[in-house]
C-alpha positions in Angstrom: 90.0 64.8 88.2 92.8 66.8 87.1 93.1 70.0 85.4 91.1 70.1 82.1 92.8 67.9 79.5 92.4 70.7 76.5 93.5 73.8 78.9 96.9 71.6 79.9 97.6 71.2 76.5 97.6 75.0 75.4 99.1 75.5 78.5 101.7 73.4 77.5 101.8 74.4 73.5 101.6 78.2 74.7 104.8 77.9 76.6 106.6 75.8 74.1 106.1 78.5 71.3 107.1 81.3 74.2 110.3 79.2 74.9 111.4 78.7 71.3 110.1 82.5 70.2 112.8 83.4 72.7 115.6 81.1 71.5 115.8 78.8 74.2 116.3 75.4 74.6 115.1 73.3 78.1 118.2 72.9 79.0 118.8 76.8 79.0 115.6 77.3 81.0 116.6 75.5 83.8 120.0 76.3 83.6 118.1 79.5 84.5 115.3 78.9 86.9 116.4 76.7 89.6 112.9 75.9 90.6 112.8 73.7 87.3 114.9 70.5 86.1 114.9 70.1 82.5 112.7 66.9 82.5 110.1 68.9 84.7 110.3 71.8 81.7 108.9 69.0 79.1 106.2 67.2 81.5 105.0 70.7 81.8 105.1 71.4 77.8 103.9 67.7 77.3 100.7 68.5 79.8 102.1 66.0 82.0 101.9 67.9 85.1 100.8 71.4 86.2 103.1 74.3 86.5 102.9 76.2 90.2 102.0 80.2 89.5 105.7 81.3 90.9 107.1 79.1 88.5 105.1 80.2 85.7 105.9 83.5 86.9 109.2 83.3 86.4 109.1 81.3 83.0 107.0 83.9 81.4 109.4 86.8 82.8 112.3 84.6 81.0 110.8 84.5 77.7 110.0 88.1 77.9 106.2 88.3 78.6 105.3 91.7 80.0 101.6 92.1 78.5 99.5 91.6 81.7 96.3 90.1 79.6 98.7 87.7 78.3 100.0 87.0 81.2 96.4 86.6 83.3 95.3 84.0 80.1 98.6 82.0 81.1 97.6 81.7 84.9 94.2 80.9 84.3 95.3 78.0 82.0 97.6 77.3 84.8 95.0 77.7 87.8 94.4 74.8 90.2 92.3 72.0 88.1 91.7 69.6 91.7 88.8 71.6 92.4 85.3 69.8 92.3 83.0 70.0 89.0 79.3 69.3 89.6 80.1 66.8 87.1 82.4 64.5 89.1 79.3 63.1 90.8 78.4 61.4 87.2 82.0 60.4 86.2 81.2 57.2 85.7 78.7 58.1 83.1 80.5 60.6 81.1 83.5 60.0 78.8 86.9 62.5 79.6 85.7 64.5 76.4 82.4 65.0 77.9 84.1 66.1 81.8 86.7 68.5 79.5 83.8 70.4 77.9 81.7 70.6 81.0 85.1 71.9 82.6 85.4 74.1 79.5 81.9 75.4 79.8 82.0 76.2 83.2 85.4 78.6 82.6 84.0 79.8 79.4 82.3 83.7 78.3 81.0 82.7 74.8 79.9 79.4 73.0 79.4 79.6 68.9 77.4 76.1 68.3 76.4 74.4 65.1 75.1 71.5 65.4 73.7 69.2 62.0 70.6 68.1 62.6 70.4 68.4 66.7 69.0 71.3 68.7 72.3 71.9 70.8 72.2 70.0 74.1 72.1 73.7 76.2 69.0 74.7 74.7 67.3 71.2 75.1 64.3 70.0 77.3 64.6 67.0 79.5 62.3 65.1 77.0 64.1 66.0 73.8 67.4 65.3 75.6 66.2 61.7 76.6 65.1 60.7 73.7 68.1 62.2 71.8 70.5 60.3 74.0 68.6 57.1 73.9 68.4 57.3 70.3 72.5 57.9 69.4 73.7 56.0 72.6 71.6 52.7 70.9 72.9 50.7 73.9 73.5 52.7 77.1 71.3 51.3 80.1 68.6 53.1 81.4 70.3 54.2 84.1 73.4 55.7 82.0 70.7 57.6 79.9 69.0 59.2 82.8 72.1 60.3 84.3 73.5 61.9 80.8 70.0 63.2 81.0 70.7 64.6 83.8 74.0 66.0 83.1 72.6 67.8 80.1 70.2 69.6 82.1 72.5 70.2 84.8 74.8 72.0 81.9 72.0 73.8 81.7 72.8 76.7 84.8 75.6 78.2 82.7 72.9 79.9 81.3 71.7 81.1 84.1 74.7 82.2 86.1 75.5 85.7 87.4 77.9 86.0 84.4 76.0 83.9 82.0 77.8 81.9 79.1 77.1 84.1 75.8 75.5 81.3 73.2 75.4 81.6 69.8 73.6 78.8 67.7 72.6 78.3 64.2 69.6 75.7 64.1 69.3 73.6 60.5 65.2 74.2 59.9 65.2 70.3 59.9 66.0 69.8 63.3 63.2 71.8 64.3 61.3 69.1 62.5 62.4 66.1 64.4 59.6 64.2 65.8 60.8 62.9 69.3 58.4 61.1 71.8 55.0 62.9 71.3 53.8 65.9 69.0 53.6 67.6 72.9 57.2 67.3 73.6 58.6 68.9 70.5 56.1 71.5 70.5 57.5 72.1 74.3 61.2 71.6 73.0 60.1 74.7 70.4 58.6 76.8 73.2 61.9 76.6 75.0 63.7 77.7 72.2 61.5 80.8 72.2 61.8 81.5 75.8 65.5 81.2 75.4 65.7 83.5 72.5 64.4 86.3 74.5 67.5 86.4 76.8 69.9 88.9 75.9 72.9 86.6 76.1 70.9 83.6 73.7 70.8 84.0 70.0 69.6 81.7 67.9 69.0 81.8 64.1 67.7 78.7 61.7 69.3 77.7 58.7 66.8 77.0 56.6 66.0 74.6 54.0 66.6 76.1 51.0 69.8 77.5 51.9 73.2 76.9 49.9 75.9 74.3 50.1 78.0 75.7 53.5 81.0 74.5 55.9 78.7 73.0 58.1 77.9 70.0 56.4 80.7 68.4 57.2 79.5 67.8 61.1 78.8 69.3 64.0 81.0 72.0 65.9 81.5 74.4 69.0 83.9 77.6 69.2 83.9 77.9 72.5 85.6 81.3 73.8 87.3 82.8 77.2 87.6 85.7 79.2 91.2 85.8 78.4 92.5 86.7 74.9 90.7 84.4 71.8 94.2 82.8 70.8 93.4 80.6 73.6 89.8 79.6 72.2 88.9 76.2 71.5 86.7 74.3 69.2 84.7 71.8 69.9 84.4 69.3 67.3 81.4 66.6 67.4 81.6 62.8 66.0 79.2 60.0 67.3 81.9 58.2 69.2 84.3 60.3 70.0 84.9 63.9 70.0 87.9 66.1 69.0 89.4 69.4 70.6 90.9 71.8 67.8 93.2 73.7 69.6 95.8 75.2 67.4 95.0 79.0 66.6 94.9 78.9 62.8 92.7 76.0 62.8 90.2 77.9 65.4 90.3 81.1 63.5 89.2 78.7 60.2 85.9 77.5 62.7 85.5 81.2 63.3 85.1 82.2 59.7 82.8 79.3 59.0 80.2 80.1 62.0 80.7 83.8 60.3 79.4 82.1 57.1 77.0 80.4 58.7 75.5 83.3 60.4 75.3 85.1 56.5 73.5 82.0 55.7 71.2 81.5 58.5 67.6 83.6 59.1 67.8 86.7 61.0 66.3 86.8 64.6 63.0 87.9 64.0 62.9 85.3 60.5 64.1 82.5 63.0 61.7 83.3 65.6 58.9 83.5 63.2 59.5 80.3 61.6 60.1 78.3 64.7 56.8 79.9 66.6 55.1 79.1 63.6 56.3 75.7 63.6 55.0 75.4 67.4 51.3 76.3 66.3 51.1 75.7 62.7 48.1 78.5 61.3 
């Protein structure tokens, strides 16, 4: 697999807008850089092909990047994408959305999930997430559902990492109401919740019932963050046959301010906590 679809592309949109910040055309640059032809300069910007670090080098010292943070994001969008995902084992089950965010995952510090009416796959139990997939797949095979099965649990480990993934997710109270399989597996799928909550890197707060009319009831989305700088973030944005990558910085910093609303809207900690235990074993 190559490099990430979604990082190629900023990759490719970041050094566009650097280009033509600086006044240059592609024929200027490789007037300039004799490592680059001017047809190589738009596969590059079109996420055509990688760009090799010495020539990124010397494309971000033409347009007049000296910030080192800014110049670390650009290599790490940049950085070798042939290496080997644990996911490459199940490509023939998972879509090329479904490979980017695993890719995504796996580079990302911080995940801000919403999700409609779901419990978000990284917080799921085998026997939610099987009957979850089963249920919105409506056709797979029974082998394409255990391996996605799989896959989500598998997802799972960024969790558990030396530098674990920082999670954020809002819960709608009616997903914790979901019957799936038997009353034992969502009273296990609530338990994990729980568990999870107690790590300091997992927060999770319910939505409840009663609350307002909010941005999230127009579907299901992910704001998914890096080390780097967040004008390279990425949002993540659900549908039930495809999926769609918001990548443009305006639009991400729009996600942003509705997860903030979200948050206002949603239970504190303790609240959620309270009403999801309670849930479990019902006084």
């Amino acid at each position: 697999m190559s490099a990430p679809t979604v990082r190629k592309r900023r990759l490719g949109s970041e050094l566009r807008l650097l280009r033509e910040s600086a006044g240059l055309k592609q024929e200027h640059v490789a007037a300039r850089l004799s490592a680059l032809t001017t047809s190589k300069i738009s596969r590059i910007e079109k996420a055509l092909i990688g760009v090799k670090p010495a020539d990124l080098d010397g494309l971000l010292d033409l347009y007049g990047v000296s910030d080192e943070v800014k110049r670390r994001a650009m290599h790490s969008l940049a950085k070798d994408g042939s290496k080997k995902g644990w996911w490459q084992t199940y490509r023939d089950a998972i879509s090329p959305e479904y490979a980017d965010l695993l890719s995504l995952e796996a580079d990302a510090k911080s995940m801000r999930s919403f999700q409609t009416s779901l419990i978000p796959g990284l917080l799921q139990t085998s026997a939610y997430a099987r009957a979850t997939i089963d249920a919105i797949n409506m056709t797979s095979s029974a082998a394409k559902v255990n391996a996605l099965v799989e896959v989500r649990m598998a997802r799972q480990s960024v969790l558990t990492r030396p530098e674990p993934l920082a999670l954020w997710a809002i819960i709608p109270e009616a997903a914790l109401h979901t019957t799936i399989s038997t009353p034992r597996a969502m009273k296990d799928q609530l338990q994990k919740l729980l568990d999870l909550s107690e790590l300091p890197h997992v927060s999770i707060q319910v939505l409840p019932l009663s609350t307002e009319p909010h941005p999230g009831m127009v579907g299901s989305f992910s704001v998914i963050g890096f080390p780097e700088t967040a004008d390279l973030d990425v949002v993540l944005v659900e549908g039930l046959t495809s999926s769609l990558y918001v990548e443009d910085p305006v639009e991400v910093q729009r996600y942003g301010a509705a997860f903030e609303r979200l948050q206002a809207g949603a239970l504190p900690f303790s609240e959620s906590a309270d009403l999801i235990a309670n849930l479990k074993d019902p006084t």
